[in-house]
N, C-alpha and C positions, 0 to 999 in steps of 0.2 A: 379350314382349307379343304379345296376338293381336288382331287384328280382330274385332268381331260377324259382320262381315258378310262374312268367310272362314270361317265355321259357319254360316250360315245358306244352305238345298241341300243339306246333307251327307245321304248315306243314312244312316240310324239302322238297325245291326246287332245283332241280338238275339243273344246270347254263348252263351246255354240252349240255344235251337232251331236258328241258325245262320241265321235268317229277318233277313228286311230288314222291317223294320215301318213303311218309313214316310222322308220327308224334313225335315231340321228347316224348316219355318216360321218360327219364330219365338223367342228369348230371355226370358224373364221375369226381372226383376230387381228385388232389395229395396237401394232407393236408403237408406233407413238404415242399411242393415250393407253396402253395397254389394259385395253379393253377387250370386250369379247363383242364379238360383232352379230355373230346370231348361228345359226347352225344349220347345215345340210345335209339335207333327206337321202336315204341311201332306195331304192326301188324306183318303178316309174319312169315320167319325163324329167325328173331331176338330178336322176344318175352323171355324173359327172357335168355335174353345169355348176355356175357360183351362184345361181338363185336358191334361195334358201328363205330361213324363218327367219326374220330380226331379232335381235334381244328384245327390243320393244312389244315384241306381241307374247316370247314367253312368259309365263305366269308362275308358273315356282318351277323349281326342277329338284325332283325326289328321288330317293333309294333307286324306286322301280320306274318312274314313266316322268316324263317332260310334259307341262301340260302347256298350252296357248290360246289363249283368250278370244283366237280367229283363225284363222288358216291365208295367212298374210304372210304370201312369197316376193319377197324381191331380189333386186342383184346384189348381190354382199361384195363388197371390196375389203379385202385385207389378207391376211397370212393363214392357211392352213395349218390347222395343228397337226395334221401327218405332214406339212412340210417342216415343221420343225424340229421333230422326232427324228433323231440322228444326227441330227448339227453339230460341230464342234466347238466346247470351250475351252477359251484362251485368259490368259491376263495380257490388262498391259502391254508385260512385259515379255509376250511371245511363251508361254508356258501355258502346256497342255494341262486343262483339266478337268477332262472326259467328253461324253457325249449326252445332249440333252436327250433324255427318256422320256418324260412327259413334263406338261404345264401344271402348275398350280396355280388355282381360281380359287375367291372369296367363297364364303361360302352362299350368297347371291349367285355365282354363277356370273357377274357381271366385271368384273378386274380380275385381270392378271397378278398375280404377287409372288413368283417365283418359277422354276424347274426346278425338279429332279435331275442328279446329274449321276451318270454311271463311270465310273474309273475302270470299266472293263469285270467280266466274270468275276476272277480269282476274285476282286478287290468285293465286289456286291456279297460274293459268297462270305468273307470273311467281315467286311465291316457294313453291310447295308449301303446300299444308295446314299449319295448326296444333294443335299440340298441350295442349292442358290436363290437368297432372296432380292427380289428388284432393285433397293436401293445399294444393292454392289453389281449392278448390271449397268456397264458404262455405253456397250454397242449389244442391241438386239440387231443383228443383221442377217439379209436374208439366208446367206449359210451359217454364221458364227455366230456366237454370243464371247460378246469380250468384254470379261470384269475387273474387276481394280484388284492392283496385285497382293495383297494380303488376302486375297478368297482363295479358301480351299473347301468344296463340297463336305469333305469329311469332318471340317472343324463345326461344322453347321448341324442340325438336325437330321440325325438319323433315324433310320426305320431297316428292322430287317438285319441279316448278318450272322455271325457264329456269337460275336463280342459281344451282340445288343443284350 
């Protein structure tokens, strides 16, 4: 599993010319197939626009650099992953249980398969981040994320903390 947000900075290396074209900005994601839809350029004429790279044209994405087989911009439709960073989750059953911190992605780079979820300071300080994986994720919606009511981030895979 990887971080959003250990790909987001990366230089974006053009594979054709051997040019740098650019830093990712930003993730777009299609929260019904949860997928990743491709990624946007932070510099330039691309600065706040949804054109970006497709997943189709990137070609691996490593430690240090994202690389793309062409320098193929188009319009991306889907969910920013800065708009999803800070969202609230719920169960069910109207219970708070934190806020989304970042996306977890395969490690292709290509599926979504969970978030990071924070129960606030004290809680990250003392037990680490929580994790929510997909198939207890009942509503990805545009502000919330609502999951079946036996999900507690902290029962799930941690990372981080005083305890860990």
């Amino acid at each position: 599993m990887r971080r959003s947000r250990e790909i987001v900075g990366l230089p974006v290396l053009d594979l054709k010319s051997g040019n740098s074209i650019g830093w990712v900005h930003d993730l777009v994601l299609d929260n019904d197939r949860d997928e990743v839809v491709g990624v946007l350029l932070e510099g330039g004429h691309f600065f706040h626009s949804a054109k970006g790279i497709p997943r189709k044209a990137i070609v691996t994405v490593g430690k240090d650099a994202l690389t793309v087989s062409e320098k193929t911009i188009e319009e991306l439709k889907g969910t920013r992953w800065s708009d999803k960073v800070g969202n609230e989750v719920y169960t069910q059953g109207g219970d708070a249980r934190g806020t989304i911190e970042d996306v977890f992605l395969d490690d292709s780079i290509e599926k979504m398969v969970g978030f990071e979820v924070s129960d606030g300071l004290f809680s990250d300080l003392l037990h680490g981040r929580g994790t929510i994986l997909k198939p207890h994720v009942m509503i990805d919606g545009k502000d919330i994320l609502i999951v079946d009511n036996q999900v507690s981030p902290l029962d799930q895979a941690n990372e981080g903390g005083m305890r860990s």
